[in-house]
Every structure is written in C-alpha cells, then in structure tokens.
C-alpha positions, -999 to +999 in steps of 0.1 A: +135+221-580+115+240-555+103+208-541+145+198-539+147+231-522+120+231-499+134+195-488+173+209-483+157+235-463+139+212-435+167+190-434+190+220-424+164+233-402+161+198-385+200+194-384+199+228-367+173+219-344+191+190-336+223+206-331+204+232-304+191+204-285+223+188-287+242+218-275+207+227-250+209+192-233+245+192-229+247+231-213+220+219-192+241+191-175+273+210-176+258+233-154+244+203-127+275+189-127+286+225-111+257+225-089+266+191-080+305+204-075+292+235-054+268+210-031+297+194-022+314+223-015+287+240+009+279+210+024+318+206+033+321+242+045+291+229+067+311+202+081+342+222+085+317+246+105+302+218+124+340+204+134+352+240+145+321+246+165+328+216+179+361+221+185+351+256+199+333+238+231+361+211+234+380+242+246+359+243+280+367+209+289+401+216+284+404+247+304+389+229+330+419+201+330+442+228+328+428+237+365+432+207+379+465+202+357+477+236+379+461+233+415+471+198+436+434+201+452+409+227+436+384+235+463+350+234+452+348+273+454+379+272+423+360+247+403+327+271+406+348+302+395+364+284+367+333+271+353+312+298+355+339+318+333+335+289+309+296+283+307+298+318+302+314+314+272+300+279+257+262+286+261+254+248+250+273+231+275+244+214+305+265+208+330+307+203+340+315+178+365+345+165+379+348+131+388+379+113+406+390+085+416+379+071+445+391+036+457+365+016+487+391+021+509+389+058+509+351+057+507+346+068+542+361+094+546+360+107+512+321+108+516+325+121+560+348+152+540+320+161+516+289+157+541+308+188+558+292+209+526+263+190+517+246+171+544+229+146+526+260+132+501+258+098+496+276+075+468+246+063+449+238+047+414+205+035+400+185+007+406+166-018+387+137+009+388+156+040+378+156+049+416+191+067+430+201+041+458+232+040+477+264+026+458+266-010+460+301-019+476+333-023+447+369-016+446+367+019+423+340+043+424+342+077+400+316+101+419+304+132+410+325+158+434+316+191+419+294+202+393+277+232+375+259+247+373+249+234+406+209+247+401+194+217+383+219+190+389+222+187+421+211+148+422+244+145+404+265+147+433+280+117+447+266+099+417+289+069+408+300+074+368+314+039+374+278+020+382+268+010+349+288-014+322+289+010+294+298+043+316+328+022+330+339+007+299+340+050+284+358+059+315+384+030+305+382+037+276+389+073+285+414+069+308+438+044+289+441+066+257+447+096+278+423+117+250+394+131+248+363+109+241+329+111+233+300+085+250+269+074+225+238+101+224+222+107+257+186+124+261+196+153+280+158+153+302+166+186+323+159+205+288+119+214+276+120+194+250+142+162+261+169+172+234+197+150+226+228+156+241+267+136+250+293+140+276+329+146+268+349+129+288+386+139+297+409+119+315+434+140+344+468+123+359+487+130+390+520+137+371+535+126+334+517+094+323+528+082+291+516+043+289+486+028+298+500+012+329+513+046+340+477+062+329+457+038+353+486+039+387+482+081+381+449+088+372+431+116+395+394+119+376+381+128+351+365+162+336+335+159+325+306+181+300+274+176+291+266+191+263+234+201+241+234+191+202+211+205+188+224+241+197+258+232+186+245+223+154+225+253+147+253+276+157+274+259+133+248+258+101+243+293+111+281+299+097+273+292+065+262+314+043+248+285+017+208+275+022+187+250+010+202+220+023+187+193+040+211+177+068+209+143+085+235+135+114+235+099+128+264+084+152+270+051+137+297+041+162+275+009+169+258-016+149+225+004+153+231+042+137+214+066+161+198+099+147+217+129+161+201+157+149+181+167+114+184+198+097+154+205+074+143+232+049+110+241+045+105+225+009+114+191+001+138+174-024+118+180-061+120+146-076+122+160-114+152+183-099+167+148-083+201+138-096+222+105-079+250+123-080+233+150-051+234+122-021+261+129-003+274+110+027+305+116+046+318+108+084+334+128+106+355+115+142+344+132+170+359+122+203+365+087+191+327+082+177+323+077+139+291+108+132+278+106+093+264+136+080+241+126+050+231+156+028+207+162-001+194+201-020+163+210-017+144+219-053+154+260-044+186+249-044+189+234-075+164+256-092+186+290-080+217+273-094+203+265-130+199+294-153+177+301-183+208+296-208+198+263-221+164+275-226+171+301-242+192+280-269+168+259-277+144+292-283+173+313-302+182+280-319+155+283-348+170+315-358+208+299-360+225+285-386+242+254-382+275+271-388+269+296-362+258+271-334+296+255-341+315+284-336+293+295-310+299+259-287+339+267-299+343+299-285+327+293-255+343+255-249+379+276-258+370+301-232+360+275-208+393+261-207+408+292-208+394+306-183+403+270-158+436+273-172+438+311-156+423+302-126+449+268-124+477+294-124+459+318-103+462+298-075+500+285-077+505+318-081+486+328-050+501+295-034+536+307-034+530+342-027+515+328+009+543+303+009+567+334+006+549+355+033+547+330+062+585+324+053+598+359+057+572+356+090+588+323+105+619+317+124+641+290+105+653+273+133+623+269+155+591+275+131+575+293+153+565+334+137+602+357+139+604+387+152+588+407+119+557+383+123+556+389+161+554+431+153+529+424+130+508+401+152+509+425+176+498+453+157+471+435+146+458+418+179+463+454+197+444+471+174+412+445+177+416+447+214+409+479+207+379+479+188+365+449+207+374+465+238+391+429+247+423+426+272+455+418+257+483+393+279+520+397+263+541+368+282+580+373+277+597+337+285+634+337+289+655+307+290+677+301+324+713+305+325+709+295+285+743+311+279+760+284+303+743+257+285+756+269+250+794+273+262+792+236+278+767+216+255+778+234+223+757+256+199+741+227+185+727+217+220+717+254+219+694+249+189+677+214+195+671+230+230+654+263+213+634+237+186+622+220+217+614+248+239+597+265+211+572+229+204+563+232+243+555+267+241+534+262+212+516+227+231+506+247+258+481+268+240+448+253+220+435+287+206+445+290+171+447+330+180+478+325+205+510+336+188+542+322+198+573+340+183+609+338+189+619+377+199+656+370+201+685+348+210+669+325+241+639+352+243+604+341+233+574+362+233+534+347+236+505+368+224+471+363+243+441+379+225+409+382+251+428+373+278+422+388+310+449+366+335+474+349+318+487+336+353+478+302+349+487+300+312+522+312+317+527+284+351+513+256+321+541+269+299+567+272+326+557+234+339+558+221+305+593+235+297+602+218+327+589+182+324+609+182+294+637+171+317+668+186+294+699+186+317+712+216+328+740+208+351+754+243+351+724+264+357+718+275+392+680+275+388+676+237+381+695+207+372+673+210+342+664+236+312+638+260+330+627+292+321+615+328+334+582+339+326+571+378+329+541+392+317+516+416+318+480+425+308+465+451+297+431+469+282+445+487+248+430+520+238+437+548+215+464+571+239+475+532+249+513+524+235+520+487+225+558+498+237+546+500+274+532+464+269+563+456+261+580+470+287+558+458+314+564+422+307+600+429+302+604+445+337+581+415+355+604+389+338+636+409+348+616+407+383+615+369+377+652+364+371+657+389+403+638+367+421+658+334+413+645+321+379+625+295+371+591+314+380+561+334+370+560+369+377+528+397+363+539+434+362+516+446+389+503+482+375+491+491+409+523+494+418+558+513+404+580+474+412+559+443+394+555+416+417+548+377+414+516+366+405 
C-alpha cells in the first residue's frame, strides 16, 4: 500500500512538474512573441522618425523653389539671404545650388553676365582624369549659378550638372515628373571623414506646366541640396526613445544595394536570445529611390523585455498542485482576454471621441478647421509663441467681389468656389503647423507659427488662387476669382492681446481692398495706416 502510495505520489509530482514546464515554456514564448510585437513597433516609430526627419530637410529645398516660384530673376544676393535662413535651420544640408537651363545659344553671354561677379567663371565638367575642364560644346547645359554656402564649394560654379550620363538622365528624370527626386549615394569628400551624402533635386517652371511636354518647353532650373546622411540619421534615432537596436540602411534602387548608413549598439545580437521572427526588413520611398532599413535587437534588448515569471514557475511549481496550476493558467488566460477586450473598446471609444472633436472643429463645406477650431488654434499657437519667444503671422484672405459672383453664378457656384479656394489655401503651405480656417462667409484666416515675414507666403497663396482660372466676369479686380490678402506679424508676450492681431490684419486687408483688390498688404506697425508689403 505504501509502495502504491509512494508511486501515486511521483506520478502526481511528475504530472505537476510537467504541467509547470508546460505552462513555464509556453509563458516564456508568449512573452517573445510581445517582444517580437514591440520590435516591430520601435523599429517602425524609427522609420516614422527617419521619414519625418527627412521630410523636415525636404522643407529647405522647397522654400528655396518657392523663391524662385515668387521672383522672375533672383539676384545672387536673394538666393544668399534665402539660403542662409535655411542652412540655418537644416544643419545637415552641404550645400544649395541652383541650376538653370542654359541652351548653347545663350552660352556666351550667359557666361560674359556672370564673369562680371566672378572673373574666372567658366562652364566646365570633368575629364577622363577627374580634372575640371571647360564644357565640351552641346545643345543644354545645367550650370551651377549660385550656391551655398559659397566657402568650400566654390569649384561648383559654372559646373555643368548635365556632363555626365547618370546626372542627365536624374535631371530628366527630375524635370519630366515635376517632383522631387533623390540621385543614388554620393561620398560627400568636403566632410573629415568622406561621409555619405545625396542631392535632392527639384525641378522649377516658368509658369503652370502640367504634362511632360509643357514641363520640358517651361523649365527654368532646377534647386538643388546636398545633403549629409549620416546626421539625418542620428537626429532621427535620437527621437526615439527605444534602444538596443541594431539598424542597417541600404538604397536598393539598382541591381547592386548600396550601404547607406549603419546604426550599431555596443553589444551584438546574443545567438541563444536569437529568434527568426526578430529580422525585420522593410522599404521606405524617398524621392523616387527604394531605401531598406533591415533591423535586428541586440541581447539587452531582448533580455530587458523578458521577465523572471517563467522562472519563477518552474521554481514555485514543485510546491503546486496540479489543480492549482489549472486555475492558475485560467485566471490569468481569462484576464488576458479580458483585458485585450478592454483595450479593443478603449480605442473605438477613443476613436470616435477624436472623430467627434475634429468634427465640431471642421467647416462642413470646405474641411478646412471652422471658426471654433481657428480660436482654439490660435490660443494655442499664441501662447507657445509666447513661451518660445517665436513670431506669430495671422493672414486674413478675402475673396473679391464674392458677393457678385454668388448673385450671378448661383450659391452653388458659391460653394464649389469656397471648396476650391479653401484646397489652394491649404496647398500653399507644407508645415503640418499652418492652420487654415474658414472665419466667415468668403473670409479665410492662415495661422503662421515661427514666422517672421509672411510676405512671400501670402503672394504664393494669392498666385495660387489665381491660376486657378475660375471666371469672374463681374468682378472688377479680375476676369477671374482673386482674392485680398492682409496680414500682420507680430512677437506675442504676456500684456500682448491676440485681438490686436486680429485687428492688424483686418485693417491691412481692408487696406488691400482700398487699394484695388487682388493684392498683398502687411499692417505696418511703424506706422498708424498699414501699407503694402
């Protein structure tokens, strides 16, 4: 009997034993499959933070079209100012360069013009030997006009972007899609260590060009930056709060993958923490080039993430029944997907409540934020202008004569032309923080945060309201929907009133109507009556 016993009692011991491994093992895996889930995760808030960095520095090249978008002929002196204001701001760009179009025809004299500021300009393009040479003789040439910073580059000037096959095929490229592109990985040789670099190029036309054939008759250049990697890169890993993880970019745009950059932690991958399911590999478009970002943990990470709790099962096991481990893995499977099912509902919850707010924020008829989200905006931007110590541009647009064009093209005329105004309003700006609202009737309002002179922003908005080309036959500004842009700028601070913002940019667009419409008009503090910008 005590022999049956003793046997009963080492069978349950080794079903119970069995169970804890059982319920150790699978606890133990449950838990990498959430390390495996929060990898992902970090590693695509890393991308995400890459792309917006990214982004981020696309904005200079932008701003620099927008320049030559504004002025017929920037002088060299404008293209310095702008692009000092910019490198300012984007620490990783090299160098921005402007490039037009030059045909052989106007060669001569294109190079006689420039000689008057630098001597020694010449058209060149390297030789067989690496050697800057003269430009051999061909029908387009896309030299380098004006660049900076100048310190450092100057053997960039007059240089032909054209010269070699693969720039020329970019600037095609470039030029036919009208977007922004991205060459292959350059070795950027002005920095200490030779770090790997690319130029963005973006295309700029003489007027509307909407189809390739229109793109080639009215291109004027190109903007170009060079700009450095590796700096980008760190800025944007930096973001992230998750560490541990080891990151590999390539550019595999081309048969050959290139390596962009590599991001490494100080420990390697542990091969008895190693799971398949940890490689990750993803791609990302950047200015037309396919980049793949190849991640894997490092042993920290996997080791932070993993917590004693199977261990300490197996240990506490020997000391639980069998019917105990059961109702133990129960409770805590039932809570599991309890808990999921809270967090499912959570979120919808949490997904119409946002749903709700940006609708009771958003003008039905044009989408852009109503006059409750524009207040609120406002409060918000005004009161971080304050702390940041920022400028703050309010630009009050006001469409022409839109009464006239409502009593002879009908209300609904009146509302596909406020949908439409209201799209180019919110095309002419790339930050994410400019707010467009609609203040009332035919009255919209544009909040600039960090915004100093909003001149040349307002004239983009007034230009593109224009070229939308909406008849206006009875509107003695235009033969075409235009509007009137007042605004004003100002350095918020606690005795400071948002109202006298307001105000401001109301009395520099009245000023603007005064003055004959279709115009762009800053409230001049200097003085008591705002004049024209």
């Amino acid at each position: 009997m005590k022999s049956f016993s003793n046997l009963i009692l080492v069978v349950a011991i080794l079903l119970c034993l069995a169970l804890v491994a059982v319920m150790s093992w699978s606890f133990y895996h449950q838990e990498t499959r959430s390390i495996v889930a929060q990898f992902r995760n970090d590693v695509d808030d890393k991308i995400a933070a890459i792309e917006l960095e990214i982004d981020i520095d696309f904005e200079a090249v932008y701003a620099m079209r927008g320049l030559f978008n504004t002025i017929p002929n920037v002088s060299d002196g404008e293209f310095q100012s702008m692009a000092r204001e910019v490198l300012r701001r984007h620490k990783e760009i090299q160098a921005l360069e402007w490039v037009p179009r030059i045909s052989e025809v106007q060669r001569p004299e294109f190079v006689t013009q420039r000689r008057a500021s630098f001597s020694n300009f010449e058209l060149t393009e390297f030789n067989d030997q690496g050697l800057l040479v003269p430009a051999a003789k061909r029908e387009i040439y896309y030299p380098v006009l004006y660049v900076a910073p100048m310190v450092g580059n100057e053997v960039a000037l007059g240089f032909d972007m054209g010269s070699t096959r693969v720039r020329k095929i970019a600037l095609d490229k470039t030029r036919d899609s009208g977007r922004l592109n991205v060459t292959e990985p350059i070795v950027l040789v002005q920095e200490p260590e030779e770090e790997v670099g690319f130029i963005v190029m973006l295309p700029v036309y003489d007027g509307r060009a909407t189809t390739v054939v229109s793109r080639r008759q009215k291109l004027k250049g190109f903007v170009l930056s060079a700009y450095r990697l590796p700096g980008i890169m760190r800025s944007a890993i930096a973001m992230t709060k998750a560490e541990g993880i080891n990151l590999s970019l390539y550019d595999v745009s081309d048969s050959e993958p290139k390596l962009l950059f590599e991001h490494r932690s100080r420990e390697a991958v542990a091969q008895d923490d190693y799971h398949p399911e940890f490689d990750y590999t993803t791609e990302i478009d950047i200015g037309g080039r396919s980049w793949q970002v190849m991640a894997t943990p490092t042993r920290g990470y996997v080791a932070q993430r993993h917590s004693l709790t199977p261990y300490l099962i197996l240990v506490l096991g020997f000391f639980i029944v069998v019917a105990g481990a059961l109702y133990i893995r129960l409770v805590l499977h039932y809570s599991y997907r309890t808990g999921l099912l809270v967090e499912e509902r959570t979120r919808e919850l949490e997904k119409a409540r946002q749903a709700l707010e940006r609708q009771n924020r958003t003008d039905p008829l044009t989408g852009v934020a109503n006059r409750k989200g524009f207040d609120e905006a406002l409060d918000r931007e005004w009161h971080r202008a304050i702390r940041e110590q920022h400028p703050l541009s309010l630009l009050m647009v006001d469409v022409d004569a839109f009464k006239q064009y409502n009593d002879h093209y009908g209300h609904q005329a009146g509302d596909n032309c406020l949908k439409q105004l209201a799209m180019a309003l919110t095309q002419s700006f790339k930050r994410s923080a400019d707010i467009v609202a609609r203040y009332g009737g035919e009255e919209f309002v544009v909040i600039l945060p960090n915004t100093a002179d909003a001149y040349h922003l307002a004239e983009r908005c007034r230009v593109n309201i224009e070229r939308l080309t909406i008849p206006h036959e009875y509107s003695e500004a235009a033969p075409v929907v235009t509007v009137s842009i007042g605004f004003s700028v100002v350095l918020p601070t606690n005795d400071s009133l948002q109202e006298e913002l307001l105000s401001e940019a109301d009395t520099a667009l009245y000023k603007a109507k005064g003055d004959g419409r279709n115009r762009v008009v800053r409230y001049q503090l200097e003085s008591a009556d705002p004049g024209s910008s």
